[in-house]
N, C-alpha and C positions, 0 to 999 in steps of 0.2 A: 655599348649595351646591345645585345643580340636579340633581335625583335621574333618573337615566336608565336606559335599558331597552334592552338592542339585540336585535332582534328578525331571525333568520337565516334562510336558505333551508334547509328538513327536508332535501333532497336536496342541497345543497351542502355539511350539514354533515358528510356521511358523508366529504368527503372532503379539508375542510377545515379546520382548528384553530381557525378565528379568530383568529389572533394578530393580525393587521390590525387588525382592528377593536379588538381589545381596548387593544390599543395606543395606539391612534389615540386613544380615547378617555382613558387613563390618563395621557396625553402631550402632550392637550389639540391636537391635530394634526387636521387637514383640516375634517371636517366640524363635528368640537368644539372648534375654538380658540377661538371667544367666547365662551365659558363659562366665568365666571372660579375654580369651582371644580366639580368633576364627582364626585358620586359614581355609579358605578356599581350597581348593586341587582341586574339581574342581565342575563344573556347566556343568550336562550334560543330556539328554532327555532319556528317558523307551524305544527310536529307535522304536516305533508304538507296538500296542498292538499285542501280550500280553505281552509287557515289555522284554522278552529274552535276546535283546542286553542289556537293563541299566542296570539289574541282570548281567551281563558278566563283565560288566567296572565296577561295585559297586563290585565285588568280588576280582578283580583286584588292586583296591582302599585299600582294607581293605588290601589283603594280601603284600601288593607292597610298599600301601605308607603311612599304618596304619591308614586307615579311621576310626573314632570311630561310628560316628554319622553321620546318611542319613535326610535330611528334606525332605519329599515330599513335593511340589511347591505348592503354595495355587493352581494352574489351575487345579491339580491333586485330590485336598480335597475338596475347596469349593466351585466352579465353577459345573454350572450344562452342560453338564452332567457331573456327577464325575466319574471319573476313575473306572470301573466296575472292575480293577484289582490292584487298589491300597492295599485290603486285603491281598489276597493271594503273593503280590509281598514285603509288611512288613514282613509278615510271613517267608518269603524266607529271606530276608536280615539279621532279628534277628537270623536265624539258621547261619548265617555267621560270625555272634558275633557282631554286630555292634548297636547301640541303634536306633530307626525308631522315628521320630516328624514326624508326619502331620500338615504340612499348614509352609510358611516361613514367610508372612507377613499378615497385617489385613487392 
């Protein structure tokens, strides 16, 4: 089972649910269908730029409840504006050992 983590935009979530993503991932659909089993651990926002707090809970994840893999939220990849700090905040999570996907659903 692939222990996953989706990690959201702070300002998108004021006005989004996530049922996309959540979904996405529960249903094994877009960016998670090769995973041949998913659990989710948990769904939670970058806490506003420049990400600080999500990097705090995503390192906590990984060493706490062995998070493998982080998807960044499609509001964070493909939505305009994108995330000026989605780079640099993969960059940091892969140093954490964790594998980074961009985008959770299409």
């Amino acid at each position: 089972m692939t222990k996953v983590v989706i990690l959201r935009c702070d300002s998108a979530a004021k006005t989004c649910p996530g049922v996309g993503c959540i979904a996405a991932a529960l249903n094994k659909k877009d960016t998670f269908k090769d995973y041949e089993n998913v659990e989710l651990l948990a769904v939670i926002t970058c806490g506003g730029c420049p990400g600080r707090l999500g990097l705090s809970q995503i390192k906590q994840l990984i060493e706490k409840n062995g998070a493998e893999v982080v998807h960044f939220a499609t509001c964070m990849t493909a939505f305009k504006p994108k995330c000026r700090y989605a780079e640099e905040m993969k960059e940091e999570i892969e140093k954490m050992g964790a594998k980074v996907v961009m985008g959770s659903h299409f």
